[in-house]
KOLDRENNU-752930 format. One line per field, with one value per residue: residue number from 1; residue in three letters; chain; x negated, z, y negated of N, C-alpha, C in turn. Coordinates in pm, 1 decimal. Atoms other than C-alpha are relative to their C-alpha. Layout:
<recs>
pavex c(NUM:...)
voro c(ALA:...)
loza c(A:...)
n_u c(X:...)
n_w c(Z:...)
n_v c(Y:...)
ca_u c(X:...)
ca_w c(Z:...)
ca_v c(Y:...)
c_u c(X:...)
c_w c(Z:...)
c_v c(Y:...)
</recs>
This chain:
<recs>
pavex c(1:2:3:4:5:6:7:8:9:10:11:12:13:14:15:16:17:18:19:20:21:22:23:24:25:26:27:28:29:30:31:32:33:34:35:36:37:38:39:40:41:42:43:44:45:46:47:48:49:50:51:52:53:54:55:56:57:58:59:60:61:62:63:64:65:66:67:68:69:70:71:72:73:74:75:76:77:78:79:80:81:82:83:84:85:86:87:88:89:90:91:92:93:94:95:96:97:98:99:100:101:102:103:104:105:106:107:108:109:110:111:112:113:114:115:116:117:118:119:120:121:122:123:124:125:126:127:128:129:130:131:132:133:134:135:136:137:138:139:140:141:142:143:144:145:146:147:148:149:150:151:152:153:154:155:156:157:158:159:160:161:162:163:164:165:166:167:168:169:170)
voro c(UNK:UNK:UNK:UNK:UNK:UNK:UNK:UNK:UNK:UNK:UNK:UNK:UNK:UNK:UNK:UNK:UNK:UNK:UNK:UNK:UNK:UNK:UNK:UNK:UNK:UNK:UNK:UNK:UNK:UNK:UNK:UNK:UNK:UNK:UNK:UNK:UNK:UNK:UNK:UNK:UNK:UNK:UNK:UNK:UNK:UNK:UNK:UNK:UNK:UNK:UNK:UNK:UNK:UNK:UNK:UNK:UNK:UNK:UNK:UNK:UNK:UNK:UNK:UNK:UNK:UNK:UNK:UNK:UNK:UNK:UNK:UNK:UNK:UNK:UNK:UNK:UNK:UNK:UNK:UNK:UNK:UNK:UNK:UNK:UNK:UNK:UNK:UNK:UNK:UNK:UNK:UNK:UNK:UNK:UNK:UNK:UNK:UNK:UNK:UNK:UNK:UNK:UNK:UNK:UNK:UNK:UNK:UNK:UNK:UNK:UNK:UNK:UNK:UNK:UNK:UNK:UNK:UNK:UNK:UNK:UNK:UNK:UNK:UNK:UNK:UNK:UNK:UNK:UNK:UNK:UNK:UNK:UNK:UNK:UNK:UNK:UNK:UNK:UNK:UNK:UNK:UNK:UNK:UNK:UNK:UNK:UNK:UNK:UNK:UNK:UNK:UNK:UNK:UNK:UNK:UNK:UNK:UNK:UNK:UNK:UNK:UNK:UNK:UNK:UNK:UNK:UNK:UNK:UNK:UNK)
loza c(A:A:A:A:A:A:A:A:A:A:A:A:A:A:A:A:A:A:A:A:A:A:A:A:A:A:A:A:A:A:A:A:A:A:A:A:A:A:A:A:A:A:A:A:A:A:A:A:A:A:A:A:A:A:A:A:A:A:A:A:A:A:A:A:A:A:A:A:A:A:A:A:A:A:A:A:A:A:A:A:A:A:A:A:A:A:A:A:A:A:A:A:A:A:A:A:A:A:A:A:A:A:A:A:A:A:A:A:A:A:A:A:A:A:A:A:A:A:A:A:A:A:A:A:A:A:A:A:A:A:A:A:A:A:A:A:A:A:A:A:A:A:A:A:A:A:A:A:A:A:A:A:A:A:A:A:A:A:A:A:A:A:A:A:A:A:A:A:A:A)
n_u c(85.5:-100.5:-92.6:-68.3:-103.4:-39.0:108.5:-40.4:89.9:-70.3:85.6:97.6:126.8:80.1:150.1:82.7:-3.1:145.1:100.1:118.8:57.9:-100.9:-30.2:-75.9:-134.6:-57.4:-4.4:-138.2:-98.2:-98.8:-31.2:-124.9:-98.4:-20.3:-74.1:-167.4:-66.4:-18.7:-116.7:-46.2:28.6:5.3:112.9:-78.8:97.6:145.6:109.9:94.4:125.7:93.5:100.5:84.5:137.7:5.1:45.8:29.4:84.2:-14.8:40.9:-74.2:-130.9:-141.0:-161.0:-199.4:-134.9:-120.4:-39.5:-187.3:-117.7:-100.0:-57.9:6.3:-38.8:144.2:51.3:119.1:119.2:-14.4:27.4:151.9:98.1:-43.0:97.1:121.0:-39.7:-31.9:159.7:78.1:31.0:56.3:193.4:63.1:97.9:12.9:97.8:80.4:-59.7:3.1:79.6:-126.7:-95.2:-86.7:-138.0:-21.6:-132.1:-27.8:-74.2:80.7:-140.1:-160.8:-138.8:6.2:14.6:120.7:6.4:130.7:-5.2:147.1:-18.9:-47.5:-4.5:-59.7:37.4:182.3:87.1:69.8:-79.9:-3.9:176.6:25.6:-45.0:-98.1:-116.6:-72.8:13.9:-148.8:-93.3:-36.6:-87.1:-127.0:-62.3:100.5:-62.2:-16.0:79.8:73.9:-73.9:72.5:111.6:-31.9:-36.2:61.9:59.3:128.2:117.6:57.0:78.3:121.7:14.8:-14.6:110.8:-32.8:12.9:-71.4:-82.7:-78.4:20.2:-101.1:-0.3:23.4)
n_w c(65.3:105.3:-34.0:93.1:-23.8:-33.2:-73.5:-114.6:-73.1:-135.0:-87.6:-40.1:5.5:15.6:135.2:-72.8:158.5:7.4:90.0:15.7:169.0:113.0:-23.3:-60.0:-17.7:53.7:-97.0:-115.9:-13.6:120.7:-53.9:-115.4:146.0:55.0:-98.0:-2.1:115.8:-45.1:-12.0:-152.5:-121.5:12.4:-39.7:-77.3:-27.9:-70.8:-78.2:121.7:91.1:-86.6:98.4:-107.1:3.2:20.0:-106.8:35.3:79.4:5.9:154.5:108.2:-29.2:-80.2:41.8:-55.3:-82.6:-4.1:-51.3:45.9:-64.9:102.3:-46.9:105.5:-16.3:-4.5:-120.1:-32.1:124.3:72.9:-58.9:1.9:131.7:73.1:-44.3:55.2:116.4:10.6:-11.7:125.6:98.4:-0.3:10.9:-48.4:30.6:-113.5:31.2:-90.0:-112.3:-18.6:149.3:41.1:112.3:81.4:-75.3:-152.7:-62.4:-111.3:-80.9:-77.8:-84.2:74.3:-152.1:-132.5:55.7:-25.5:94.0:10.8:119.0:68.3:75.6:-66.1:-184.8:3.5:62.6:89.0:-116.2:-29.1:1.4:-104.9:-64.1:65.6:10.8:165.8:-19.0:-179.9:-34.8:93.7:-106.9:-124.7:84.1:39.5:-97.8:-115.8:-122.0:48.8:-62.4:38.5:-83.9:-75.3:-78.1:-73.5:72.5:113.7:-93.3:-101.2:127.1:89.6:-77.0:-56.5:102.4:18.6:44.4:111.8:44.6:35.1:-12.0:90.0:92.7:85.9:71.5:109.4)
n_v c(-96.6:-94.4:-81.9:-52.3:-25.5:-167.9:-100.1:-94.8:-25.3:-85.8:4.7:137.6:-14.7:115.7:24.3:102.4:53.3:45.9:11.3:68.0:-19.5:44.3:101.4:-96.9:40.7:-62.6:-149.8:-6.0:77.4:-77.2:-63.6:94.8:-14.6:-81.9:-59.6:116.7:-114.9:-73.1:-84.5:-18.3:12.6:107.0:45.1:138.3:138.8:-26.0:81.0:104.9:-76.7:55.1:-96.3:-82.5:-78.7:-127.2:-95.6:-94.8:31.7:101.5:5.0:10.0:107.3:62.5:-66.2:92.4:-101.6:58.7:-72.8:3.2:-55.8:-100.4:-118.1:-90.4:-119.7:-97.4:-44.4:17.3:-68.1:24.7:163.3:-32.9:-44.6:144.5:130.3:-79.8:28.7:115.3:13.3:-45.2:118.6:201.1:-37.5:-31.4:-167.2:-16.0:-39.5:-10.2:72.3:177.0:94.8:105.7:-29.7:148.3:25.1:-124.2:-34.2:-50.6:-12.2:3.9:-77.8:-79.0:-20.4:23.3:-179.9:-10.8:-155.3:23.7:-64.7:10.4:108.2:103.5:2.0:129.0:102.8:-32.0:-17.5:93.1:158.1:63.5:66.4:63.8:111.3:69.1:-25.5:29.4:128.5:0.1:-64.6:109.4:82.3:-7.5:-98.4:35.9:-124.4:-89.7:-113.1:-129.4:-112.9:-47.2:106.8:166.5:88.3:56.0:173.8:-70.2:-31.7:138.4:78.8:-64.8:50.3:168.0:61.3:-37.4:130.5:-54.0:143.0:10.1:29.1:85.4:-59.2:48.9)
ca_u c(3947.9:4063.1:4273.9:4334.8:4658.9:4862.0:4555.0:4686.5:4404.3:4403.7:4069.9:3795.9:3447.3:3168.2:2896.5:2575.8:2428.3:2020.1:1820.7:1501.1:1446.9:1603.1:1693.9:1858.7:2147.7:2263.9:2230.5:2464.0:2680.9:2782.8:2807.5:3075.5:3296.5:3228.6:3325.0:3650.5:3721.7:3664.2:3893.4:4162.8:4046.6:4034.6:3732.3:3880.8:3593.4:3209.1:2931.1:2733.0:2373.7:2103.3:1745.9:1504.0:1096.7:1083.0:1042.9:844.1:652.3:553.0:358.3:692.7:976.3:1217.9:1550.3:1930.2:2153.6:2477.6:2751.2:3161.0:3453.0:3657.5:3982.3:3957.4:4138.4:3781.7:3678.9:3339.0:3139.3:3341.7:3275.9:2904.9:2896.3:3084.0:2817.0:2541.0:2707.1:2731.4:2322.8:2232.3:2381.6:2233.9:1886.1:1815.3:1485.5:1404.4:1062.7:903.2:1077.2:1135.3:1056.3:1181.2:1486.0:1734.8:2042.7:2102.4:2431.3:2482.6:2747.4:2724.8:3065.9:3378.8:3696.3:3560.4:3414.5:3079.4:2899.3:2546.9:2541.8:2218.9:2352.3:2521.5:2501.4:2737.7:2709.8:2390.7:2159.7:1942.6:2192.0:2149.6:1757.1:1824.7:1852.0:1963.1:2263.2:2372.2:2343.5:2636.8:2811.3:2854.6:2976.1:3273.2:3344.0:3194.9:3389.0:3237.3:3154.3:2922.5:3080.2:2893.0:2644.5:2790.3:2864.3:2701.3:2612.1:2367.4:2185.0:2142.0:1987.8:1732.3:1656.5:1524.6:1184.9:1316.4:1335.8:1695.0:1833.3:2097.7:2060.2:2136.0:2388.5:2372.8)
ca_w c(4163.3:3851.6:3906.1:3701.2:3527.6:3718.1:3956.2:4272.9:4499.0:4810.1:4987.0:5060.5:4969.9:4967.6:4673.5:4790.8:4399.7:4334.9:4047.6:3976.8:3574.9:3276.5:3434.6:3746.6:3821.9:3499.6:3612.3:3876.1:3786.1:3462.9:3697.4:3942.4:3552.5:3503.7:3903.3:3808.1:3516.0:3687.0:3638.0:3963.0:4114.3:4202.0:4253.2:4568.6:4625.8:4640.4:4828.5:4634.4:4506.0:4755.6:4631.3:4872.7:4859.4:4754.4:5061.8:5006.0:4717.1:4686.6:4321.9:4169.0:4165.2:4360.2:4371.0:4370.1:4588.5:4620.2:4806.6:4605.8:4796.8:4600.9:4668.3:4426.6:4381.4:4309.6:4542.3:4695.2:4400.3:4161.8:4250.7:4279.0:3921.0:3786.6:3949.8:3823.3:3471.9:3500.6:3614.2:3287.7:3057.0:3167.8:3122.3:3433.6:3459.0:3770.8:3738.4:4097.9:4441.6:4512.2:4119.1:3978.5:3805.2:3594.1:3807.9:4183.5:4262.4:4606.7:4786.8:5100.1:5254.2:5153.7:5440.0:5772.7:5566.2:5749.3:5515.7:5462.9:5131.3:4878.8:4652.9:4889.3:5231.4:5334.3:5517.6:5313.4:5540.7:5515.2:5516.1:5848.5:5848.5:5546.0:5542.1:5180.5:5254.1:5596.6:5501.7:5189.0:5371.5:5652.4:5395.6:5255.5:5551.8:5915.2:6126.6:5960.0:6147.1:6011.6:6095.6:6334.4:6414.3:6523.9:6417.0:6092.6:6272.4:6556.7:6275.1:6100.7:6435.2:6418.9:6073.5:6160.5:6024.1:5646.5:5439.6:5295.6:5107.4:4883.2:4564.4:4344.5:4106.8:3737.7)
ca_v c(-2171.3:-1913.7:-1685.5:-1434.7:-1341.9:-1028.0:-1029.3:-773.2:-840.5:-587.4:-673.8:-957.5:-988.8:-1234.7:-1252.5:-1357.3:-1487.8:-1589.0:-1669.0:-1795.9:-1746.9:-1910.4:-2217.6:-2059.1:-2306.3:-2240.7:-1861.4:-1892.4:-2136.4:-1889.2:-1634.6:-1831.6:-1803.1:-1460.8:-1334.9:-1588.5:-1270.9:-997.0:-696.7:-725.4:-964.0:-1328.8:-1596.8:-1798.6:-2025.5:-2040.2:-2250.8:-2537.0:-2412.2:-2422.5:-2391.1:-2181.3:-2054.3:-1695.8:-1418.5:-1164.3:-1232.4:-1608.3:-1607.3:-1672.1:-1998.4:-2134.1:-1968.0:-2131.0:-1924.6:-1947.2:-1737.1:-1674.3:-1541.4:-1266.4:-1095.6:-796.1:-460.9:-301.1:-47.9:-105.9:121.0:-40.4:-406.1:-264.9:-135.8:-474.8:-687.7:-455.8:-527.1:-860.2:-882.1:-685.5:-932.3:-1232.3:-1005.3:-893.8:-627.8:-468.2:-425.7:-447.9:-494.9:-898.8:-964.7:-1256.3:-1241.3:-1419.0:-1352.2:-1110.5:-1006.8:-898.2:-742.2:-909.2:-773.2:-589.4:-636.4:-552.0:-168.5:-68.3:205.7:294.5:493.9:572.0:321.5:64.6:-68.5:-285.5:-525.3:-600.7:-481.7:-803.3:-1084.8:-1152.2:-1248.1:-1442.2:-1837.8:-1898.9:-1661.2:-1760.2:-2114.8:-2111.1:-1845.5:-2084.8:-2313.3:-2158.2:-1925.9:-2158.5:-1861.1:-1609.4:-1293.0:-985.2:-689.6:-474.2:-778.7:-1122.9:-1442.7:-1569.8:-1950.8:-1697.7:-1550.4:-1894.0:-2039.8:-1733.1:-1833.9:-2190.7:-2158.5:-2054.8:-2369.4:-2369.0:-2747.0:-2803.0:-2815.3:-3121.0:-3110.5:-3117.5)
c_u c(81.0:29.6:13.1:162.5:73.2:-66.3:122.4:-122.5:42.3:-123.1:-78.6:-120.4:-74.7:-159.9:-94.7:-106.9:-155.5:-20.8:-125.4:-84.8:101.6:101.9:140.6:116.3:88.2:78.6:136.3:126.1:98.1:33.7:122.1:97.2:-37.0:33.3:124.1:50.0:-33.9:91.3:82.2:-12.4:-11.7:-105.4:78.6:-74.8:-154.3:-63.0:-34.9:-114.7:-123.0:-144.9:-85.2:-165.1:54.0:-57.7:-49.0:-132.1:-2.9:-53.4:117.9:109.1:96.8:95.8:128.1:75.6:91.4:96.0:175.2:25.5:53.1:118.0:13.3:82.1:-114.9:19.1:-125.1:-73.3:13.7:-24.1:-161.0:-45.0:69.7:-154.0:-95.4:0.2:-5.5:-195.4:-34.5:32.9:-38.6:-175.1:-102.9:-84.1:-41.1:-142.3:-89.2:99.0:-46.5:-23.5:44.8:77.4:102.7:139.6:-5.3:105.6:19.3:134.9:-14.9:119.6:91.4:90.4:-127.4:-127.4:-192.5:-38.3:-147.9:5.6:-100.4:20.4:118.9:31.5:89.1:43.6:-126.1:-50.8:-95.3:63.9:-49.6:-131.8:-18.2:95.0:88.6:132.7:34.8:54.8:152.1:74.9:63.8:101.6:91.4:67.4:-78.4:60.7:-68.4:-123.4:-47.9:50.0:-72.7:-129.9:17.8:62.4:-113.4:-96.1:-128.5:-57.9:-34.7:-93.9:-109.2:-79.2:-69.8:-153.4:-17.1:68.0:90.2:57.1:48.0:-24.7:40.5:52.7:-29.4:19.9)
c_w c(-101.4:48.2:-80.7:-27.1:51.0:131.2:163.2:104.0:154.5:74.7:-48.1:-3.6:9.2:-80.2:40.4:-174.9:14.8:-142.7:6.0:-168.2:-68.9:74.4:115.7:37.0:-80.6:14.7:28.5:-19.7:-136.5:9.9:91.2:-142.3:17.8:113.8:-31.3:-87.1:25.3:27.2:167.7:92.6:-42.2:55.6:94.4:32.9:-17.9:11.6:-154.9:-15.3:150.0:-69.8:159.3:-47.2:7.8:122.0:-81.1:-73.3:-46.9:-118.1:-86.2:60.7:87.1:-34.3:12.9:2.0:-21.8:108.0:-27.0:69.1:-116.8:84.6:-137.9:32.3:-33.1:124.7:-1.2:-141.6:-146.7:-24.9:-52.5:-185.8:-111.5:-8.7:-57.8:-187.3:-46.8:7.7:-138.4:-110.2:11.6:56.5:127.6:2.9:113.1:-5.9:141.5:127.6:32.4:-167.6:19.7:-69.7:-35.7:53.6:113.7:57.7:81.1:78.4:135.5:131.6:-48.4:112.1:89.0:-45.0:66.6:-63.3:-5.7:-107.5:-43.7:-81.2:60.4:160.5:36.2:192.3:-59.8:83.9:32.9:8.4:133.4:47.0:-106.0:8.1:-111.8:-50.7:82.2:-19.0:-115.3:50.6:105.9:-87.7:-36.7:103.0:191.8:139.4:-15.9:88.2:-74.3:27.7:68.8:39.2:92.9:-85.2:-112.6:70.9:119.7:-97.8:-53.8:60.4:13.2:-141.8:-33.3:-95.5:-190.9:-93.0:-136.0:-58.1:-101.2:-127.6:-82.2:-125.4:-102.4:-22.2)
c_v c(80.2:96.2:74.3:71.5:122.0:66.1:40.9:19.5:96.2:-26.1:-148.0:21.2:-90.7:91.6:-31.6:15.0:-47.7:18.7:-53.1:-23.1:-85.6:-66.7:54.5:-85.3:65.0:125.8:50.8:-84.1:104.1:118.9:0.6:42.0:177.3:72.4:-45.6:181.5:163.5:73.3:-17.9:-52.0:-171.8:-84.6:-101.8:-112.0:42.9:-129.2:-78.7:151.0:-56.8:62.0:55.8:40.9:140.2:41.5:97.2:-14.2:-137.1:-49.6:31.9:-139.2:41.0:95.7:-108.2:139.2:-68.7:113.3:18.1:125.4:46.6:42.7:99.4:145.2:91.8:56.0:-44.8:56.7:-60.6:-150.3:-6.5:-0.4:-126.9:-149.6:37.6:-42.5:-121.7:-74.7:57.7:-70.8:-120.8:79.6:39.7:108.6:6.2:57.3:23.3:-30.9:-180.3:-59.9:-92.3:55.4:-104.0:1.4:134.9:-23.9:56.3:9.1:-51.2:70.9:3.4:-17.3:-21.5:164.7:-80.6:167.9:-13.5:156.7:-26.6:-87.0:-146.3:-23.5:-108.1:26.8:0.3:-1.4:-89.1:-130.3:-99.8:-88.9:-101.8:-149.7:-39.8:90.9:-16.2:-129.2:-46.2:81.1:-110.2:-93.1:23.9:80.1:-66.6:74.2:124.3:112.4:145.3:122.6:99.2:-52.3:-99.8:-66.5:-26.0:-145.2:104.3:-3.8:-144.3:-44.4:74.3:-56.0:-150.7:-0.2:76.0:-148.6:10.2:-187.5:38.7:-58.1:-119.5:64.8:-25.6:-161.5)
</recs>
């Protein structure tokens, strides 16, 4: 994976990545390049592309998830307002809870850090009920424990009736 030059990573994160607009592989896959350049920090791996049915609101497309490993010298807020940065040039508009959108950058964990802040909860407070992050998670991390929940693999098995396949690729 890229590396950047000088990078001084001091912690561990995992991305959890969605689109559904403007040809959402694309999306994500030019998102995977632009976590790689991220001030401080390095992209060590992420999951294939899985596509999924929209929760929530089902009068909109498919999504392709995904889920990249970071080590970054960001703090948590700063990670937050990178990713936030990184969603507004590739056009995201937040127009309704569940919209669609053209790229969703999620913190889904920082280290081991349990926080529940007005602008960030970590772990993401819904990871755990969701298939199309449990299921690439698993993939680049198949140890991987939640921090003040469990293992990742439990949650997956509660998850069975969420309809989660791998995307082909380009």
């Amino acid at each position: 994976m890229n590396r950047n030059p000088g990078c001084q990573p001091v912690s561990r994160a995992y991305i959890g990545l969605g689109s559904n607009l403007d040809d959402p592989a694309s999306q994500v896959e030019r998102a995977f390049d632009e976590l790689a350049h991220l001030p401080s920090s390095c992209l060590l791996t992420h999951s294939s592309l899985y596509r999924s049915a929209p929760l929530g609101r089902f009068d909109q497309p498919d999504f392709i998830n995904a889920v990249a490993y970071i080590e970054t010298g960001l703090a948590p807020h700063e990670l937050l307002k990178a990713l936030l940065e990184i969603e507004h040039n590739h056009g995201r508009i937040r127009e309704y809870p569940n919209a669609p959108r053209t790229l969703d950058l999620d913190i889904l964990m920082y280290d081991d850090l349990q926080c529940n802040e007005h602008c960030l909860i970590l772990p993401h407070p819904r990871m755990h009920q969701r298939a199309f992050v449990l299921q690439p998670l698993l993939e680049i991390a198949p140890d991987c424990r939640i921090p003040g929940r469990g293992t990742a693999s439990e949650f997956l098995a509660r998850c069975a009736g969420q309809q989660v396949e791998q995307a082909q690729n380009k």
